[in-house]
C-alpha positions as CSV (number, residue, x, y, z in Angstrom):
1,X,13.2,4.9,2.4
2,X,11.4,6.6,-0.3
3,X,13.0,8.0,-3.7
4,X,12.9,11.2,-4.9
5,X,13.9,12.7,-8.0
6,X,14.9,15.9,-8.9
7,X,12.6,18.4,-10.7
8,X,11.9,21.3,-12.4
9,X,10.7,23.7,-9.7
10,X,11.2,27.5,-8.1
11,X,10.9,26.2,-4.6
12,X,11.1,22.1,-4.3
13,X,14.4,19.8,-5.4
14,X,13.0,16.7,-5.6
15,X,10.0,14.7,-4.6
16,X,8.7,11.3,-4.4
17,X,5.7,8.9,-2.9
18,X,5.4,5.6,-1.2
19,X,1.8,4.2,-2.2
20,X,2.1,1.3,0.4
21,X,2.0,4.1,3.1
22,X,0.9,7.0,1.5
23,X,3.6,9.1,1.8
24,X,5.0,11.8,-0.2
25,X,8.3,13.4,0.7
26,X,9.9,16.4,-0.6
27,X,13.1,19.0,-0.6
28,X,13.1,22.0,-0.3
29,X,15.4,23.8,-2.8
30,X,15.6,27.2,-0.4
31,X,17.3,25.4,2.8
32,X,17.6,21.6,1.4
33,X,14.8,20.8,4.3
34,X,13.1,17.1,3.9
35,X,9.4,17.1,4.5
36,X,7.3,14.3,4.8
37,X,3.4,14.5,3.9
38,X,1.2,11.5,5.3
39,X,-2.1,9.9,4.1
40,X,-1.7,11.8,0.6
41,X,-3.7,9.8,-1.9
42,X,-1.9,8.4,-5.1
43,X,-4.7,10.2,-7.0
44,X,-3.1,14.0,-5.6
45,X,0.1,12.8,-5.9
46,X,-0.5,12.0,-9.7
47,X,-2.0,15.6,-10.0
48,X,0.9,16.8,-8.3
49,X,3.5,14.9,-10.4
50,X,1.6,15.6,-13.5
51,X,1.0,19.4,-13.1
52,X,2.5,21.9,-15.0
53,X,3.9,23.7,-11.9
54,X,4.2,21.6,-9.1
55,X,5.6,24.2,-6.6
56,X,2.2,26.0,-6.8
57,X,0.4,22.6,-6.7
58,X,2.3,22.0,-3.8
59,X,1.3,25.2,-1.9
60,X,-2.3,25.1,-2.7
61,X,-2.9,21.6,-2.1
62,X,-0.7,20.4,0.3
63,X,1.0,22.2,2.0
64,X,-0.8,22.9,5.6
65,X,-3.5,20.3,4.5
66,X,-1.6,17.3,5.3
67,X,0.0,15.6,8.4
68,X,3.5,17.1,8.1
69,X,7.0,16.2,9.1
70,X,10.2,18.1,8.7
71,X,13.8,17.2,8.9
72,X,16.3,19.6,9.0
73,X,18.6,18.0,6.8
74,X,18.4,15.7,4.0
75,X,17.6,12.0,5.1
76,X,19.1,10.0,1.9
């Protein structure tokens, strides 16, 4: 299981990343929806958790660039 926490963001509600498998998970703070974004380096998910706006960092560097999965509900 990996751990988010919350953040400061227009469209996520919390994030985190597993470095052993290279996984970053988010929600989604429209719908609550859990996605799950595989082979993401720790090196973009240190831009991503270090930018100033991580919802755009999200959508111009991630999002449709990654393996995704989506839940439909939250998974904690």
């Amino acid at each position: 299981m990996i751990r988010r926490k919350q953040i400061e963001s227009s469209i996520l509600n919390s994030m985190g990343y597993d470095p052993e498998s290279e996984i970053l998970e988010i929600e989604l703070k429209k719908n609550k929806q859990i996605r799950q974004y595989h082979n993401l380096s720790k090196a973009i998910w240190q831009e991503l958790k270090n930018s100033h706006s991580k919802g755009r960092y999200f959508l111009k560097h991630i999002k449709g660039k990654y393996d995704e999965l989506r839940f439909a509900q939250t998974i904690d």
